[in-house]
C-alpha positions as CSV (number, residue, x, y, z in Angstrom):
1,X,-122.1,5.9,46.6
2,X,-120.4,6.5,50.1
3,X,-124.0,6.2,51.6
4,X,-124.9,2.9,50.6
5,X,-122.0,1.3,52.8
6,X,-123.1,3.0,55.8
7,X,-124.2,1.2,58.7
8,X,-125.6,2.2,62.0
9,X,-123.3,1.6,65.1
10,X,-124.6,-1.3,67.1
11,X,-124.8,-1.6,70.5
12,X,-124.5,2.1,71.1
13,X,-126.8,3.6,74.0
14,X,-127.8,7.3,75.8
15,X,-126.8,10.4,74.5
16,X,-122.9,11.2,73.3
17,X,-121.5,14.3,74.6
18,X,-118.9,16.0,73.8
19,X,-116.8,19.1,71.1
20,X,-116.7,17.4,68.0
21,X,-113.7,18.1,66.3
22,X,-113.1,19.1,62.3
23,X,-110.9,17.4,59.8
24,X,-108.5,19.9,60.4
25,X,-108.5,18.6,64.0
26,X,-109.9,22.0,65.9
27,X,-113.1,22.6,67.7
28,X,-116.3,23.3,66.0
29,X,-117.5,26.5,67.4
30,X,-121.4,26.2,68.1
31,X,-121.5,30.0,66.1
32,X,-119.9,28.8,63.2
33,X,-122.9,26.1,62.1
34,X,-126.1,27.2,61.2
35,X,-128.6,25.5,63.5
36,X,-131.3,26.6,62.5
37,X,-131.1,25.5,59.0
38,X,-129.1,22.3,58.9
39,X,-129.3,19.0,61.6
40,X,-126.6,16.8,60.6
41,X,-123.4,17.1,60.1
42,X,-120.2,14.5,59.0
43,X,-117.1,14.8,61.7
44,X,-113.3,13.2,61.5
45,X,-112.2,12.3,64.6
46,X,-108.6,10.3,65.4
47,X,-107.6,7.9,68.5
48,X,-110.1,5.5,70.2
49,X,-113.2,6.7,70.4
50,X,-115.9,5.4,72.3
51,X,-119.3,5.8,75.1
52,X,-118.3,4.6,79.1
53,X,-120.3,3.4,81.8
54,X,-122.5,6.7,82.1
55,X,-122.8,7.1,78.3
56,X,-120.6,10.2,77.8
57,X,-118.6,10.3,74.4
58,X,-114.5,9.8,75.2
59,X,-111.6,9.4,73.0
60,X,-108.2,7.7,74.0
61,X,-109.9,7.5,77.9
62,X,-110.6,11.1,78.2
63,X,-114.1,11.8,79.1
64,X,-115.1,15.2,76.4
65,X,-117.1,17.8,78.0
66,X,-121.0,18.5,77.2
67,X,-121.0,22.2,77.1
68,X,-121.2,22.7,73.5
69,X,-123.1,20.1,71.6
70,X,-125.1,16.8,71.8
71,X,-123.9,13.6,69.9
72,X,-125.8,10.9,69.2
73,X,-125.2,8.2,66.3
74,X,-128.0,7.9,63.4
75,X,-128.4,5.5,60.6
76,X,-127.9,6.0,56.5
77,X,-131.7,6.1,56.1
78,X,-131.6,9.6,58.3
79,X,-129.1,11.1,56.0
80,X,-130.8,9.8,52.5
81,X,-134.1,12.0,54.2
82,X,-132.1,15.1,54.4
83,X,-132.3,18.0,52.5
84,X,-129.2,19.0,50.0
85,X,-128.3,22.5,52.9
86,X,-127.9,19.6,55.0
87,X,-125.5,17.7,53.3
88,X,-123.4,20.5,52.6
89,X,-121.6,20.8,56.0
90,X,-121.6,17.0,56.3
91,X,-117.4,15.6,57.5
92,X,-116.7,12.0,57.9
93,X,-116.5,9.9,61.0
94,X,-115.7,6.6,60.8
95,X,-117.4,3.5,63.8
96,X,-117.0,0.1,63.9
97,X,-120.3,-0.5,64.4
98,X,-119.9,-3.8,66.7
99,X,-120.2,-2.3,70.0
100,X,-119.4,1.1,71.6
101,X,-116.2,0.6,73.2
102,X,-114.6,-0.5,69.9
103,X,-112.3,2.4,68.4
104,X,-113.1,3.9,65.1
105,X,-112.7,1.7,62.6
106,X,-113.0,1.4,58.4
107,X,-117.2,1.6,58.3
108,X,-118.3,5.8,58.3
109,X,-121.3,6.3,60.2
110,X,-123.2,9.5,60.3
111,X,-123.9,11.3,64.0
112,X,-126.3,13.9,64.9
113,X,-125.3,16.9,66.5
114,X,-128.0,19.1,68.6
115,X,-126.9,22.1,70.5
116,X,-127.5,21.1,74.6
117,X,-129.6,23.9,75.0
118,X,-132.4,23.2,71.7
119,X,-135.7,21.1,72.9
120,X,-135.4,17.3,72.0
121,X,-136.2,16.2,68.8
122,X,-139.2,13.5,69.0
C-alpha cells in the first residue's frame, strides 16, 4: 500500500504556513473542509517547495501567506491512527525527505493542516 512507502521529511523545523493548494491547482477554502470532523488531509503541490530561514512554507521563492491554514509535516504512523472520515479528504504531496530546502521529490509525505485560529494540538 501507498502508506507503507511513506517517510517523514527529515530535517524539517517550526510550523509551515501557507494556502495549500488542490490537485486541480486552486485554493482550499477553509469553509469547504470540515474541521471539526477530519485533521488530515493529502495536498498536490507543483514547483520547489520548501521552509526559509524563519520557517514559513514557500514554493518557487515565494514566501505563502498564513491567513488561512497551518502546515506542518507528520509521519505514516499518524495517518495509519486515523479514522476512515479522515482519510476520505486525504490528496497527495510528494517531499524529499532529506532536508527542507530540497524541492518535492518522488517520496509522498503526509502534512497536517490546522486552521491558525484552533488551539494547538498537544
Amino acid at each position: 500500500m501507498l502508506r507503507d512507502h511513506l517517510q517523514q521529511p527529515q530535517g524539517t523545523k517550526g510550523r509551515f504556513y501557507g494556502r495549500v493548494i488542490d490537485p486541480l491547482g486552486g485554493p482550499i477554502a477553509g469553509a469547504s473542509v470540515p474541521w471539526k470532523l477530519e485533521k488530515y488531509l493529502w495536498f498536490d503541490i507543483s514547483g520547489v517547495a520548501h521552509t526559509d530561514s524563519e520557517g514559513y512554507f514557500s514554493i518557487n521563492g515565494r514566501r505563502l501567506s498564513g491567513d488561512i491554514l497551518t502546515i506542518r509535516p507528520i509521519g505514516a504512523s499518524d495517518y495509519q491512527d486515523t479514522t476512515p472520515s479522515d482519510r476520505r479528504i486525504f490528496r497527495y504531496g510528494w517531499w524529499r525527505g532529506k532536508d527542507e530546502h530540497e524541492p518535492f521529490g518522488s517520496e509522498p509525505v503526509f502534512f497536517e493542516l490546522r486552521r491558525n485560529d484552533s488551539p494547538t494540538s498537544p
